[in-house]
Structures are given as structure tokens and as C-alpha cells.
C-alpha positions in Angstrom: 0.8 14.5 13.5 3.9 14.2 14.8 6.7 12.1 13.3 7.3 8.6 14.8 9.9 5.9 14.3 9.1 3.5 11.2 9.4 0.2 13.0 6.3 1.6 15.6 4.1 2.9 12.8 4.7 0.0 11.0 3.7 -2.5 14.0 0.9 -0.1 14.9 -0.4 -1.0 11.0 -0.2 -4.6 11.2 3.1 -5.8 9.8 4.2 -7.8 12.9 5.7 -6.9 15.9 8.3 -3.8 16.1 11.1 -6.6 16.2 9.4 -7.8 13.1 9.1 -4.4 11.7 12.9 -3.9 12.4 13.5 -7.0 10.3 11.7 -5.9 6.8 13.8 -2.4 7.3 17.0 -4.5 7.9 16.1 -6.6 4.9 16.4 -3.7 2.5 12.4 -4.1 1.7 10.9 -0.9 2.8 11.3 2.5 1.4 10.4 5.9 2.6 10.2 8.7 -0.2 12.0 6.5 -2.3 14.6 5.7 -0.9 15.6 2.4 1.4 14.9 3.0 4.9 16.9 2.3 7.9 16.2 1.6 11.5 16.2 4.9 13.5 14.3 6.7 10.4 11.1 8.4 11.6 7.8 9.0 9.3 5.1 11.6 9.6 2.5 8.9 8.3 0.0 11.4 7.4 2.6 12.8 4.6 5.9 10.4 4.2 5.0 7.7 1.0 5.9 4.4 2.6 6.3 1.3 0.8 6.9 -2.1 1.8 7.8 -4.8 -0.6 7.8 -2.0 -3.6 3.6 -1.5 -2.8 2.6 1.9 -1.2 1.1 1.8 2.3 -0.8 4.0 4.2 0.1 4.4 7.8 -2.3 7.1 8.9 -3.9 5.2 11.6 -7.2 7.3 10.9 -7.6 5.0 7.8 -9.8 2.0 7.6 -10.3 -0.9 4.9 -13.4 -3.0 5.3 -14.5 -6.6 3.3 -18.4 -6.6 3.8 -21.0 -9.3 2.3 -23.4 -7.6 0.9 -26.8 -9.7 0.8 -29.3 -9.5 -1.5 -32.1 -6.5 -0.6 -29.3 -4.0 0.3 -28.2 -0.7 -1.6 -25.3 0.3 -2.1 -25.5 4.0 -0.7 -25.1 5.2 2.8 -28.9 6.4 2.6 -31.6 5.6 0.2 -34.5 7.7 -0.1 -36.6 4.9 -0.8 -36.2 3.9 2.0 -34.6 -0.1 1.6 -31.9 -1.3 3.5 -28.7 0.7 2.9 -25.2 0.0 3.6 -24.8 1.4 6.8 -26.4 -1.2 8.7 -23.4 -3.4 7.2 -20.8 -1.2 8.4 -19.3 -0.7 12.2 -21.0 2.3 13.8 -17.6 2.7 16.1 -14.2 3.8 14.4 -13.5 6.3 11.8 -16.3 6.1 9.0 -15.5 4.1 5.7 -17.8 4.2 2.1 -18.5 1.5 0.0 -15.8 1.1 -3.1 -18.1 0.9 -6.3 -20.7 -1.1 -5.7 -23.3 -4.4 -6.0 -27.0 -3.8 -7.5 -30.1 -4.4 -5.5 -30.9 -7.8 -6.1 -26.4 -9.0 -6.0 -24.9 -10.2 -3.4 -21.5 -10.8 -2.1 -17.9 -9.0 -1.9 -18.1 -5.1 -1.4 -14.6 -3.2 -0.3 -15.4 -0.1 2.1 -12.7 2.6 3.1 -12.0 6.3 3.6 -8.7 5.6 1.7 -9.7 8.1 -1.4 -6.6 6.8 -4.1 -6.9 3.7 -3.6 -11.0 3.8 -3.6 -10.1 5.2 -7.2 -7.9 3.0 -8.5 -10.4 0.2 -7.2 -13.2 1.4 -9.0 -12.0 2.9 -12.3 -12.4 0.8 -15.2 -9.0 2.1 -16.8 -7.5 0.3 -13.9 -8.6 -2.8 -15.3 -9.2 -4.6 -11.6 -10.3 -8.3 -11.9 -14.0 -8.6 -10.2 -15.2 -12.3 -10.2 -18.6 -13.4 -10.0 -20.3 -16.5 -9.4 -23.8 -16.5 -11.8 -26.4 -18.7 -11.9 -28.4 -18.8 -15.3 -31.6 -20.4 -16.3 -30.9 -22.0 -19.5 -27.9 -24.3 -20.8 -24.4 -22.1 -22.3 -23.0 -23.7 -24.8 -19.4 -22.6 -26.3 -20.8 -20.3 -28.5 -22.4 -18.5 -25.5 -18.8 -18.4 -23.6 -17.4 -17.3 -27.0 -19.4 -14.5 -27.0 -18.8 -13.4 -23.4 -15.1 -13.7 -24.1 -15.2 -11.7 -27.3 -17.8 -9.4 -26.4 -21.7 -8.6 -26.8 -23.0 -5.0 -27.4 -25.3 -3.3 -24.8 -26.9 -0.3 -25.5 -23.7 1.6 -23.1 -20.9 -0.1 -25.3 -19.6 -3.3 -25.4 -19.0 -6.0 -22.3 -16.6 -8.3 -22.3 -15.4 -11.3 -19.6 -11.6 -11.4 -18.8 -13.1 -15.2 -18.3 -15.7 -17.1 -18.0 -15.5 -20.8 -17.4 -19.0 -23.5 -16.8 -18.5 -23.9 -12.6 -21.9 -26.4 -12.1 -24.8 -27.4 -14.8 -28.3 -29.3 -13.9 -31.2 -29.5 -16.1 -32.7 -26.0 -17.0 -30.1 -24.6 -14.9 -26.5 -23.4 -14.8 -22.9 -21.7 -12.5 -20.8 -20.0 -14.1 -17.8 -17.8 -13.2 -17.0 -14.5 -14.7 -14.1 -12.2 -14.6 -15.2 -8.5 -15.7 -12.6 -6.0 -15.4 -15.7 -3.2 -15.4 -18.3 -2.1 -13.4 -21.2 -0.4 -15.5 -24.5 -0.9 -14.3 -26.0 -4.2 -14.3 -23.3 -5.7 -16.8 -23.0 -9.2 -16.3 -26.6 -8.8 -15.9 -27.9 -7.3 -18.9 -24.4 -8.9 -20.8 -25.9 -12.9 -20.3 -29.8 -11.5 -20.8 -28.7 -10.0 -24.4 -27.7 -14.0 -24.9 -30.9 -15.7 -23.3 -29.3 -17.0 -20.4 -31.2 -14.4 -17.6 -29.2 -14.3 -14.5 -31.2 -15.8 -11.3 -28.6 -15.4 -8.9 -25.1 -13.4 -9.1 -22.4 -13.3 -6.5 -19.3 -11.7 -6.2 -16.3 -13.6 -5.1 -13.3 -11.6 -5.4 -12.1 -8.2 -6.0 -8.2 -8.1 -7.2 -6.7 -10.5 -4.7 -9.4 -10.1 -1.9 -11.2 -12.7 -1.9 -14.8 -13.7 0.2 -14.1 -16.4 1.2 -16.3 -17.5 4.3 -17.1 -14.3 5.5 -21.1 -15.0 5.8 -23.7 -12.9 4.5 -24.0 -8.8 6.4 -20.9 -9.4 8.6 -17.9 -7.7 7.7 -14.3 -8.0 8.5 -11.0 -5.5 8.6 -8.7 -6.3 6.0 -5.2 -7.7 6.7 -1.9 -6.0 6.1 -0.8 -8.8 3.5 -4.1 -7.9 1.4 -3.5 -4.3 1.7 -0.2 -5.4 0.1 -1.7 -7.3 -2.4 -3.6 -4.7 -3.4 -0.9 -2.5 -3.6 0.7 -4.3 -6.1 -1.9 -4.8 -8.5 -2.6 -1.2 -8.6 1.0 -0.8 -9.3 0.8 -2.8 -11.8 -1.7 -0.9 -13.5 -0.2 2.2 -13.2 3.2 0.6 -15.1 1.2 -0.7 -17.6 -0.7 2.9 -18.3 2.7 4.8 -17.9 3.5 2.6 -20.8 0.5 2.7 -22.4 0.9 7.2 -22.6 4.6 6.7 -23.2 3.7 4.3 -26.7 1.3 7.0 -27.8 3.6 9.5 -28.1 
């Protein structure tokens, strides 16, 4: 691909218009390889490292980021030999293809990330990366403290332990119970089997929020692109990350 001037590629992407564009690169807050751009510099997007704000952004208009609602009945593959309702009936059928980001159990519903964006996809769904996943659950039974204690400190599953970030009482009635749980994992069934192992079996479990994306209204099956500020958003958190286990390699030395 051709190079191109960075205020068009960075239009083209979302960030505003070119004027706009032209502002952020006057402003000092995009890079290109490093180093603080300037207006006349020109990117090949499918190879250039572009930053804006200090979070990496991909410019290569062949790539596409996707916030689906995934309702309850639907796998989380692109084809199930089963034959139940897959992902792809949730995804667009025009536009350069995308693939669900981890993903939600049969009988979950709610957030799902989908993109052909392969680092990012990685850094989204490895648990090293520690990214925040929060979950509304609904529980027959009533928790008590000791039962968000142990979420908080941890309760043993046959594949290691499971541990909440947080966990916090949303809504109670009689026999019945919300609460909302922060996992930073994504092993099979965890929250699942985590609130079973302490009597309080799940009957309903939707996830809210991914890192700073958020589901917000978006209703059940429909999906949405996502914006350039939560692209940025997401950029930094995986930054984050990566500081934190650049420190973490550099301590064990």
C-alpha cells in the first residue's frame, strides 16, 4: 500500500476531520515510529507503528473492530457442527471478515469483541494480560459476606483457583440474587462453576464490559463498529499491561 499523508489516514480512521487530524499532530500527541510527528509526514499504515495519545493504532483500513450482543442459544464459533446457532448470523456479511475475541458459553449472554486485528485479539484474551471482564449474575440463593469473601480471595476448581477482581451485591429478592463480578480470566465456565462450588448456581449471567468497552444499550444480536476513542481506550490498558509485565520480567532477574 502506498504511503499517504498522516492527517488523511488518520481522518480516514475516525479521529475527526483532516483539520482535526492536523490539530492532534500540531499538539505534539501523535507519534510515528517513535518519534513525534509533524504535518506533511506520510505513513504506510500497513507497516508505520502509529500512536495517538501514547496508545498504538492501527490505520490499515482493511481492519475491523466489532461490539456484538451475544444472546443466550448462540456459540461462540464461526460454525458448529452441532448444528446451533453460531456467531456468524451476529456478524455483518459485507466488509472485511472479523472473529469473535475469546468468547461467552452457550447458555451467557452479552458483550463479545470481534476483529481481524490478531495483537490486539491476544492481548484481549490472554489471561496474563489481566483485562477486566464484568459480569452481571443472577443467583438462586442469598450471598452473604462470607460468600463475597470467598469470591474475592478465591475458591478452587478442579482447573486451579478463580478469583473476582470484585464482586459487589447489585439487587437481592427472596430466593433470589444480582451480583456483579470482575474476573480478570476466561477459563471455561468460571464464574459459573466458581458461585456453583459455593451453592449459589448461576440462573442468568451477562457480560457488561470488556476493559473500557462497555454494552451499554446495544440490544440483544445487533452489533455495532467500535469508536476511535474506545479503540484508544483499549490501547492504553493493554499498554498498561505490557509496562506492568516488562516490570514484572525485569524484577525477576
Amino acid at each position: 500500500m502506498p504511503a499517504e499523508r498522516l492527517q488523511r489516514a488518520l481522518a480516514r480512521a475516525g479521529f475527526g476531520s483532516r483539520r482535526s487530524a492536523e490539530q492532534l499532530i500540531e499538539a505534539g500527541h501523535v507519534t510515528v515510529n517513535g518519534k513525534v510527528a509533524t504535518i506533511g509526514d506520510k505513513v504506510d499504515v500497513t507497516a508505520d507503528v502509529v500512536a495517538v495519545r501514547g496508545s498504538t493504532v492501527n490505520l490499515d483500513p482493511t481492519v475491523r473492530y466489532l461490539a456484538l450482543h451475544k444472546p443466550a442459544g448462540v456459540v461462540t464459533t464461526m460454525h458448529d457442527p452441532h448444528g446451533r446457532p453460531d456467531i456468524r448470523s451476529l456478524l455483518p456479511p459485507e466488509g472485511p471478515r472479523v472473529f469473535p475475541v475469546g468468547r461467552l458459553d452457550l447458555d451467557s449472554e452479552g458483550l463479545l469483541l470481534a476483529m481481524n486485528d490478531g495483537d490486539l485479539a491476544n492481548a484481549l484474551s490472554h489471561p496474563r494480560y489481566e483485562i477486566e471482564k464484568e459480569y452481571l449474575v443472577e443467583v438462586a440463593g442469598a450471598p452473604a459476606g462470607r460468600h463475597l469473601g470467598a469470591i474475592r480471595a478465591g475458591v478452587t476448581l478442579d482447573d486451579g483457583l478463580a478469583r473476582a477482581r470484585s464482586v459487589r451485591v447489585v439487587d437481592t429478592r427472596p430466593g433470589r440474587a444480582q451480583l456483579a463480578v470482575v474476573m480478570t480470566e476466561g477459563r471455561k465456565r468460571e464464574v459459573r462453576r466458581m458461585l456453583q462450588t459455593l451453592d449459589l448456581p448461576v440462573t442468568r449471567l451477562l457480560r457488561i464490559r470488556i476493559g473500557p468497552i462497555r454494552l451499554g444499550g446495544l440490544p440483544p444480536g445487533a452489533h455495532r463498529e467500535l469508536t476511535p476513542e474506545e479503540l484508544l481506550d483499549l490501547g492504553t490498558v493493554v499498554a498498561r499491561a505490557e509496562r506492568r509485565l516488562r516490570r514484572q520480567a525485569t524484577d525477576a532477574l
